[in-house]
C-alpha positions as CSV (number, residue, x, y, z in Angstrom):
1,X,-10.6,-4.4,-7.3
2,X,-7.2,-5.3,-8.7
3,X,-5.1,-3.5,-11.4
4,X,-2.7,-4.8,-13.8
5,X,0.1,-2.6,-16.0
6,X,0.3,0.2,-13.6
7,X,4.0,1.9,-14.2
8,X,7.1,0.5,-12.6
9,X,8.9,3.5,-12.2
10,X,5.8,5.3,-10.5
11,X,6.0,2.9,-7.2
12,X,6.9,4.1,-3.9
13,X,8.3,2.2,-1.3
14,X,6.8,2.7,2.2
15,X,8.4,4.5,4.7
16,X,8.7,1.4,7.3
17,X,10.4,-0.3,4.7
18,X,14.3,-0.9,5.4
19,X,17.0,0.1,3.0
20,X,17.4,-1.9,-0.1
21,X,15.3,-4.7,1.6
22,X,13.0,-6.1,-1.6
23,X,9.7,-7.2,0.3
24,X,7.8,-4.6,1.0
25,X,4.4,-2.6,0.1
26,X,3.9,-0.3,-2.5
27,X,2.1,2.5,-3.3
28,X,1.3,5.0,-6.4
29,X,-1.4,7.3,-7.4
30,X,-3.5,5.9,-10.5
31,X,-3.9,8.1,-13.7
32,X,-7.7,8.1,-12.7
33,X,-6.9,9.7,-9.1
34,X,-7.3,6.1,-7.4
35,X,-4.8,4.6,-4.7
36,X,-2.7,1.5,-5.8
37,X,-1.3,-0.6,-3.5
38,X,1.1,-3.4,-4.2
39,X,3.7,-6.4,-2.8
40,X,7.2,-5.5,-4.5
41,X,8.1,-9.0,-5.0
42,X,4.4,-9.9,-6.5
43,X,3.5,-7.1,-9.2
44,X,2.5,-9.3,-11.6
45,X,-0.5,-10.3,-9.7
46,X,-1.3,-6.9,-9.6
47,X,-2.4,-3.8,-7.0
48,X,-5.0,-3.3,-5.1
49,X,-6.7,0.0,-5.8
50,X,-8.9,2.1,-3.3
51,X,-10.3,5.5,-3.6
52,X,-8.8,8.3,-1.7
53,X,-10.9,8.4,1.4
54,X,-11.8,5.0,1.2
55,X,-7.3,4.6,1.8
56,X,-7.4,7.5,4.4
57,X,-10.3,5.8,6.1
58,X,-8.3,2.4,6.5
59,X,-4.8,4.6,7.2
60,X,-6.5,6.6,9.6
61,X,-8.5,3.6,11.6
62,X,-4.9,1.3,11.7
63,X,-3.2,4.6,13.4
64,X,-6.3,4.7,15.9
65,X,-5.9,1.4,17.0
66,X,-2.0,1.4,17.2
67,X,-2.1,2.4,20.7
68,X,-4.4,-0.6,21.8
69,X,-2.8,-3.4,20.5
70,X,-1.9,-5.6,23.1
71,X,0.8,-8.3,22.3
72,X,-0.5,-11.7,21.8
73,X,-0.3,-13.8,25.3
């Protein structure tokens, strides 16, 4: 599900993201408790929004499977 009009000023920048660099995800917590995730240099076509354990779920499984990506041959 997508959301339009969150807040500017209530995104956060990830924590992989470099410096001042403008392309990046985003994140902020909804006024109803959901998880909105955006592209900084596409907010007009809104966020993605996810429940809180349906975002820990999908955090959780990318961090399990960090130590068995293999690089592309």
């Amino acid at each position: 599900m997508a959301r339009h009009g969150l807040p500017p000023h209530a995104w956060r920048k990830s924590s992989f993201s470099e410096g001042n660099d403008p392309y990046c995800i985003e994140m902020q917590t909804t006024p109803d408790a959901l998880i909105a995730i955006g592209d900084s240099k596409a907010r007009p076509r809104g966020a993605f929004v996810f429940s809180p354990p349906a975002w820990a779920a999908f955090v959780h499984s990318i961090r399990r499977g960090e130590d068995t990506l293999q690089p592309a041959r």
